[in-house]
N, C-alpha and C positions, 0 to 999 in steps of 0.2 A: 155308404161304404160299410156300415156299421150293419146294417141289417142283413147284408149281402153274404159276410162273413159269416154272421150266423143261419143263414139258411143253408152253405155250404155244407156245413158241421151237422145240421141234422138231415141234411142229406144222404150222410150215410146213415142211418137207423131206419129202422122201419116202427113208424109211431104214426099218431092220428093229437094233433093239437085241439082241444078242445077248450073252447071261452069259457070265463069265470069270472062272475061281476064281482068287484069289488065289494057290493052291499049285501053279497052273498056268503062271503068269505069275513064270517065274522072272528071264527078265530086264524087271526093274522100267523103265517108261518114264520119263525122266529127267524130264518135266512131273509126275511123279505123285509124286516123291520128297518127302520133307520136308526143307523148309531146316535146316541143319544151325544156321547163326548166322543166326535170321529179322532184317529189314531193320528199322532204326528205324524206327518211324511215330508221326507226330506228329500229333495230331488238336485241331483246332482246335476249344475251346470258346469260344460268343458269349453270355456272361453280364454285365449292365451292372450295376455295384453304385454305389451313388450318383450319379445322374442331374445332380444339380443345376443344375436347371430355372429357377430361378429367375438364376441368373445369367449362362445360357446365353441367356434369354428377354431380360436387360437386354443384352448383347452385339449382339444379332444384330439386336437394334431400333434400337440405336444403329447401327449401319452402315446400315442398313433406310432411316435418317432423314437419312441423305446425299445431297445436291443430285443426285449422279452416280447416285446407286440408288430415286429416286426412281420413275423411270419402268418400272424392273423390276417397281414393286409393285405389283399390282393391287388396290387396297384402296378401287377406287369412290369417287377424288375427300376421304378420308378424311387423304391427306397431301399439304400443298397449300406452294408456295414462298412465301415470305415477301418483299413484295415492295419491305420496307426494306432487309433482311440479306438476300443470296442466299445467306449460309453458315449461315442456321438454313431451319427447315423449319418451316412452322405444322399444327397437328395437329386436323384436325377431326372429333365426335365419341369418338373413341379417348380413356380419361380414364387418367390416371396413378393407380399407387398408391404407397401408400407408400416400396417399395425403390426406384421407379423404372419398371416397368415398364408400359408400355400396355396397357388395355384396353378391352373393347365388351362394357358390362352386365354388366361382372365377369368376364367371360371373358378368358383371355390369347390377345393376337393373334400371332400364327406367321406372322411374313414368310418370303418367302422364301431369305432370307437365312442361310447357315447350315446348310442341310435340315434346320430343325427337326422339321418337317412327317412329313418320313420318319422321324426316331428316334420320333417319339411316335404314330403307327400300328405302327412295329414293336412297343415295346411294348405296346399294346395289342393285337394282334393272332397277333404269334409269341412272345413272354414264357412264360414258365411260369406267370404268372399272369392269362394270357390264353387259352390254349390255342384258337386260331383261332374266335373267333365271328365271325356272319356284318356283314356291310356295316354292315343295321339296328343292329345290336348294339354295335357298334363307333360308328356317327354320334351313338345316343342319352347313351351313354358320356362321348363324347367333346365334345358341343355344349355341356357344361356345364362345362366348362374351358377348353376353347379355340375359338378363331374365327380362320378366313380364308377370302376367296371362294373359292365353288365346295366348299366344304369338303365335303358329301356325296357330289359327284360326286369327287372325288376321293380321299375313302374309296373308294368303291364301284369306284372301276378299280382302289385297290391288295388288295384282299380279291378279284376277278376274278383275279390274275393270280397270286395263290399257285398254285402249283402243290400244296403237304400238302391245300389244301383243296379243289381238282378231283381230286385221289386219293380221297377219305372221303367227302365231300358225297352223300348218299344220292341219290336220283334221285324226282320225285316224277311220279305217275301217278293219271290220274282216276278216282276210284271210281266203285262205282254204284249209284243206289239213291237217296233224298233221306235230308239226315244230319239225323240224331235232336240236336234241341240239347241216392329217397331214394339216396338215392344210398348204397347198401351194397353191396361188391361180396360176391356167393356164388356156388358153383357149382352148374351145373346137376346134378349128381349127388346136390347135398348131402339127407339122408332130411329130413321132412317135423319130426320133432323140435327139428334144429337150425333152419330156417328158423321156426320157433315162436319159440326164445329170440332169435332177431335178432327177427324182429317184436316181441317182449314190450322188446327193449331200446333198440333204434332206434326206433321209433314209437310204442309205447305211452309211455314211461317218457319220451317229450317233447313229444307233439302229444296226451297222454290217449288214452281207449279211443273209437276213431271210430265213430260213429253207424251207418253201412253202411258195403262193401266193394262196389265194383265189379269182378270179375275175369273171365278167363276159363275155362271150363270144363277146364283141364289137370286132373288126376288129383289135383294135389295139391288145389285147390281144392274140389272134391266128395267127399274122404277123409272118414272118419267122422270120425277125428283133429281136423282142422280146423274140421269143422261143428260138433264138440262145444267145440271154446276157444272160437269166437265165441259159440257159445249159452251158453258161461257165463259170457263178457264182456259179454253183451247187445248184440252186432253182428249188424246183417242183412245176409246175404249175396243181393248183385244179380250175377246170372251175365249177363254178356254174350249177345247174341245170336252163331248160329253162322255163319262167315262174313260179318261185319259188324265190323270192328274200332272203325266210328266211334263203337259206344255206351262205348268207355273211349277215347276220342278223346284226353283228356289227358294220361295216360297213357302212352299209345301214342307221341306226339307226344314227350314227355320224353324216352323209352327213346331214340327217336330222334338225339334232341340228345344222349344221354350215348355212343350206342355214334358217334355222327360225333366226338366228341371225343374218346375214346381210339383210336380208327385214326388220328387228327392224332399223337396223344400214343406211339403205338407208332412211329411213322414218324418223328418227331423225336428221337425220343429209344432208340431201340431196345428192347435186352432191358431195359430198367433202367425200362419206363414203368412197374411197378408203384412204382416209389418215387416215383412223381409222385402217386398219388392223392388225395394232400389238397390238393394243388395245382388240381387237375382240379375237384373240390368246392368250393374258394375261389373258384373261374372262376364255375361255373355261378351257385352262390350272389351274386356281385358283377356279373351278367349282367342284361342289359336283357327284358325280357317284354314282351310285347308287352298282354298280356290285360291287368295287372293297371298299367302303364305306370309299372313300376319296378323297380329288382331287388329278391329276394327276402330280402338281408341291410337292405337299405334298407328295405322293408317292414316287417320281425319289427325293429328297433333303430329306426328311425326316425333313423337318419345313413348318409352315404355310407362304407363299406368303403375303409380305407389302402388304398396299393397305391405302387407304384415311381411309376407316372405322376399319382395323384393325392394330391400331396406335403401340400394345405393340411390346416393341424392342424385339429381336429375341436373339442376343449373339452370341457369339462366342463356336463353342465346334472343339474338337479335335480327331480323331479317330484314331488309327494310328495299322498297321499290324493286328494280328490274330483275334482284336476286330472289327474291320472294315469289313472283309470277314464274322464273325459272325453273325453281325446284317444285312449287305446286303443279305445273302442269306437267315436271316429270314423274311424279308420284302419281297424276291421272293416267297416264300413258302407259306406264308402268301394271298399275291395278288392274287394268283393262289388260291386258297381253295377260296377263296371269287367270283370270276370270276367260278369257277364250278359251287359252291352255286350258284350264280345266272342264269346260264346258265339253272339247275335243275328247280329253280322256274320259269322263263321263260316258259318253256317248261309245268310244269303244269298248268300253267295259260292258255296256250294257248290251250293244249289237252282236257280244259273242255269246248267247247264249237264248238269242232271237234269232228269230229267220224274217224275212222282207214277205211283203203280201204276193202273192202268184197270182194272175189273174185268167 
């Protein structure tokens, strides 16, 4: 990456690089020496540990609810003068909870007061346990906690103007053709044995032995090796068409979002983003979907995923025999209708601007 950068840069000049041995260059040029006592540097870490949201939220409403701040807020007629007391504020709408603090249908309201606004997109957004998803991802997240006007549009200009994610954000391009409706890091070197026992321990040994395999035709995938574990798992292997990526479209789409999240996660964080990985999988996993219209810890637990910004306690509940198999096979039933649904729309989306083959 490093090297790349700089052949860019002397890309624009017009020069000829010519070598120069070391044992040549006896008097050393003074830029090129090594500091003998290197300069202090001080490197600022932005890590927020205790947010304490809740009484940041009863603050910031209470000033919010000041005669004098009244008209800063735009909250659609919501805070309204009281027109015995000019020194209270009548609240409409907006319902109180228990500590104190105003809401709209359980959601906490975020005046502007304060820029609460801004710390809780940051963390949602630039966090370690956010690792920059997109706008969508960030409003679906977020509407179920908190509320102020415009609040979409104002996500959506502050995830534009990152700059980590106009570096990473892949580029998307129209294919052609009409479309057919785990997060383990390995190396691409690794022999076809070791990627066996991560598949035999990552995927089999938690999601069981899957019915088929959609892949594409790399080497490893048509190895006798591989054809003979599936044939004695009882998996059918579906090989991809060639040059057609959309027939493992889901797939494909995922890798996507994993490799845009570690160029965020390398660029943030430098050498040291391999110690973020389980971080990076707590992200994707507590991440909004679009297909299945929930995230995917939310789905498998059936509760919303802690996190710094979504502080309310969770609970304890109990499921136990005919009522358990009930609700779990409603949530299968459920996920699949929503993953067709999307499948469906997909596919429209992409047939308007394809044409079918003529023969």
């Amino acid at each position: 990456m490093r090297q790349h950068r700089w052949l860019e840069l002397l890309s624009d000049y017009d020069c000829e690089i010519h070598y120069h041995p070391g044992k040549v260059n006896v008097i050393a040029n003074a830029l090129s020496r090594k500091e003998r006592e290197p300069p202090l540097r001080v490197r600022v870490l932005v890590m927020t540990f205790g947010l304490d949201l809740p009484r940041k939220f009863l603050n910031s409403q209470t000033e919010a609810r000041k005669p004098e701040n009244i008209k800063k807020e735009d909250v659609g007629g919501m805070l309204v003068k009281n027109s015995k007391d000019l020194e209270k504020v009548r609240t409409e709408k907006l319902e109180p909870r228990a500590d104190g603090t105003l809401c709209l249908n359980g959601r906490s309201w975020l005046p502007c007061y304060g820029d609460l606004r801004t710390v809780i997109m940051h963390e949602s957004h630039k966090s370690k346990y956010s690792i920059h998803p997109g706008y969508d991802k960030m409003y679906q997240y977020m509407k179920k906690l908190y509320w102020w006007p415009n609040m979409k549009a104002d996500i959506a200009t502050y995830a534009s103007k990152c700059l980590t994610c106009a570096k990473v954000k892949a580029e998307h391009q129209k294919p052609s053709g009409l479309l057919s409706a785990i997060f383990t890091p390995i190396r691409e070197t690794d022999p076809m044995d070791i990627l066996a026992r991560i598949y035999l321990k990552e995927v089999v040994t938690r999601h069981v032995i899957p019915i088929s395999i959609i892949s594409d035709r790399g080497p490893r995938f048509v190895s006798n090796f591989w054809r003979s574990l599936q044939n004695t798992l009882g998996t059918r292997l579906d090989m991809s068409t060639v040059y057609h990526p959309e027939t493992d479209s889901q797939s494909e789409r995922t890798i996507q979002t994993l490799e845009d999240m570690l160029r965020a996660c390398a660029i943030d964080f430098g050498k040291g983003w391999v110690n973020h990985l389980p971080l990076v999988k707590l992200s994707y996993n507590n991440s909004y979907h679009a297909s299945i219209k929930a995230a995917p810890f939310e789905a498998l637990y059936g509760r919303k995923c802690r996190s710094p910004v979504c502080w309310t306690e969770v609970g304890e509940a109990q499921i136990l025999g005919p009522e358990l198999i009930l609700k779990t096979t409603e949530k299968i039933v459920q996920i699949k209708q929503r993953m067709r649904a999307a499948r469906d729309q997909q596919k429209i989306y992409a047939d308007l601007k394809r044409k079918p083959i003529e023969f």
